[in-house]
C-alpha positions as CSV (number, residue, x, y, z in Angstrom):
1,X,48.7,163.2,108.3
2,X,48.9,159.7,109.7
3,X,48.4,158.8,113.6
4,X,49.8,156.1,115.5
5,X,47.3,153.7,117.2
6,X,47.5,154.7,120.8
7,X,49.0,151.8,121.9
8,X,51.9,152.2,119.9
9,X,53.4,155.3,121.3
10,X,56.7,155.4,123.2
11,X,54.3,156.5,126.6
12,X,52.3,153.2,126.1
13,X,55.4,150.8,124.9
14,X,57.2,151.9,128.2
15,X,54.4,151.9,130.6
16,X,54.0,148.2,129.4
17,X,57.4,147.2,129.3
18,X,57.3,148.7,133.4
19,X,54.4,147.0,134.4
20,X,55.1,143.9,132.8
21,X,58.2,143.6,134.2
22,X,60.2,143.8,131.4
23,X,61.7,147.0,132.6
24,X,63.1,146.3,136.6
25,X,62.9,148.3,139.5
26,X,65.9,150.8,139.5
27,X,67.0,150.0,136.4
28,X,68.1,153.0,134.5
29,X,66.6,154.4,130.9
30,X,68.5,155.7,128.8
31,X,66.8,157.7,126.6
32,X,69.2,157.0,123.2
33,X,69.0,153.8,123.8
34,X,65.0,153.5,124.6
35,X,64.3,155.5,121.4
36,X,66.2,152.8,119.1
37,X,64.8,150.4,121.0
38,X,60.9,150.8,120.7
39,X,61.5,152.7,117.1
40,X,60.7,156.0,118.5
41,X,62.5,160.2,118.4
42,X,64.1,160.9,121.8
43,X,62.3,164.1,122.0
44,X,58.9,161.2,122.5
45,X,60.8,159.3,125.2
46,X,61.4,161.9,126.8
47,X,57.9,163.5,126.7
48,X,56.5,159.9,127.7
49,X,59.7,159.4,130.6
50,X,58.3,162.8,132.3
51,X,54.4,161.4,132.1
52,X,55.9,158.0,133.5
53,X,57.6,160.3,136.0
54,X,54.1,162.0,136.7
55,X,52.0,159.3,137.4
56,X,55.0,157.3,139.7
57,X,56.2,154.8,137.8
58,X,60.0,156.0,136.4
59,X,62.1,158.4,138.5
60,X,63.9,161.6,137.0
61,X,66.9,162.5,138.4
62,X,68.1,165.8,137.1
63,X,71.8,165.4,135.4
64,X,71.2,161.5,135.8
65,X,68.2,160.5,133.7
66,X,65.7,158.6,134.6
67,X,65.1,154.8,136.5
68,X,62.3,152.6,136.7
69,X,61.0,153.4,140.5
70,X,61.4,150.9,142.9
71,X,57.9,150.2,144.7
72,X,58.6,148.8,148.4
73,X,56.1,145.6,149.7
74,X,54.5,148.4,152.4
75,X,53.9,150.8,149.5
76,X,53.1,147.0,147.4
77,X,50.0,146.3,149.9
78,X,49.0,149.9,150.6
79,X,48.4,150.5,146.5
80,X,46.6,147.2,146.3
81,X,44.4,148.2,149.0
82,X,43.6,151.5,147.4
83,X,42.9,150.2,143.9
84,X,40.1,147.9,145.6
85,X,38.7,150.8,147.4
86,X,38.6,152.9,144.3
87,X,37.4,150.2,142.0
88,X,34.6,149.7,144.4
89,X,33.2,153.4,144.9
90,X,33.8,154.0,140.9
91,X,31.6,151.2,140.4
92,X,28.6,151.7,143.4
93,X,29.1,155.4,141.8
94,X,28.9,154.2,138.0
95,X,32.0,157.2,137.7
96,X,34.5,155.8,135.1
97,X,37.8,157.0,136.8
98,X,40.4,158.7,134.2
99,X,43.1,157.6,136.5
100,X,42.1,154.6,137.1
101,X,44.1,152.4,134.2
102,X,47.6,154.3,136.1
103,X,46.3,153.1,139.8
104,X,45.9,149.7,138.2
105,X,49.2,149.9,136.5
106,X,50.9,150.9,139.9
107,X,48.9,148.2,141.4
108,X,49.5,145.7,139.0
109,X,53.6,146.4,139.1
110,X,53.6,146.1,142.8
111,X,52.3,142.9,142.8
112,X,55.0,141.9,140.7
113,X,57.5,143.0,143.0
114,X,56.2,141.9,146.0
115,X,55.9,138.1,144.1
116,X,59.3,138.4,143.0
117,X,60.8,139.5,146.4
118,X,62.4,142.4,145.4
């Protein structure tokens, strides 16, 4: 049986498109139209919508679906903050942090908000 490259499953296409701003803040994902979009079984987006859910960065309502979350400035400045403290302990430590690539992601889409204004 074949395997996807990581990268290209519907977790990693959507954390991207979030991050990267493709995806806005409250903008609503509709599952249907997610899985024809990034070529991908609903049953995947919605396994990879619950993770997003998980680590902060889409919203599930129940009976509603599910929203990119929308990351205030205060919460903006208080993630960037703690992603430089735990970048600097995991390295002093030399502890590679499992979590760490979602802190930076959280980090990363805050920035963009607070640049943008929203």
């Amino acid at each position: 049986m074949k395997r996807r490259p990581v990268r290209a499953d519907p977790y990693h296409k959507l954390r991207e498109a979030i991050v990267s701003g493709q995806l806005h803040p409250n903008e609503r994902l509709v599952e249907a139209a997610i899985a024809e979009r990034i070529g991908a079984g609903r049953t995947a987006v919605r396994a990879a919508l619950v993770r997003l859910d998980q680590e902060g960065l889409v919203e599930l309502e129940r009976n509603r679906g599910a929203r990119v979350r929308h990351i205030s400035d205060g919460e903006a400045l208080e993630l960037d903050a703690l992603l430089g403290a735990v970048i600097e302990i995991a390295d002093w430590r030399g502890v590679a942090v499992p979590s760490l690539r979602t802190l930076y992601g959280l980090a990363k889409l805050a920035e963009a908000v607070a640049l943008r204004g929203d």
